[in-house]
N, C-alpha and C positions, 0 to 999 in steps of 0.2 A: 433621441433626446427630445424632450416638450419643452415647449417655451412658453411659459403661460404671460402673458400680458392682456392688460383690460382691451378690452373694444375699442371702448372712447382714446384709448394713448395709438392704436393703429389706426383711423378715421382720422386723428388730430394730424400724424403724419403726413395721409396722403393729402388732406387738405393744405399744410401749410406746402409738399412739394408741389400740388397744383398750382397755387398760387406762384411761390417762386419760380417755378421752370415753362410752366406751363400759360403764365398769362391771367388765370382765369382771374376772376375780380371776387374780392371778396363777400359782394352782395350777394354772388350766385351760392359762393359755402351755405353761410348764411341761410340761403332760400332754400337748400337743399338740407338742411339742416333743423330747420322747423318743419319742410315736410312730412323729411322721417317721423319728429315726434307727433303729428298730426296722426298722422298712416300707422303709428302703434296703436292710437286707440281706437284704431277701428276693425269690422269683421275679420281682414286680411292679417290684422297680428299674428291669428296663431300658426297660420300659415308660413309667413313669412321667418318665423319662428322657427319651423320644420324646417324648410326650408336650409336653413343658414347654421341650423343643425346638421344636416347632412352635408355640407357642404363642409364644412369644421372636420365633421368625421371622414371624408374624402381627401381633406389634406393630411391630417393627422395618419391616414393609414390607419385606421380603427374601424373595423366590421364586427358589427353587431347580430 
């Protein structure tokens, strides 16, 4: 069985149980949160890309 759900609704998760369980402060989501978008427009996107690609296909059980 797949479960397709967007990115941003799994990130939104673990951010808001970060925050409830874990303490962290919201300023840190926040700063980690603009970094990502920073750090897509740069050299490392395509990589990080691949990356989380494989990564996708290693949970999923999909060999390509």
């Amino acid at each position: 069985m797949t479960v397709s759900l967007p990115l941003v609704v799994v990130l939104g998760f673990f951010a808001w149980a970060a925050v409830k369980f874990l303490g962290v402060r919201i300023w840190i989501v926040v700063l980690i949160t603009l970094f990502g978008f920073w750090l897509s427009r740069t050299v490392l996107a395509p990589a990080i890309e691949s990356g989380t690609r494989s990564g996708v296909d290693v949970v999923n059980g999909s060999h390509d």
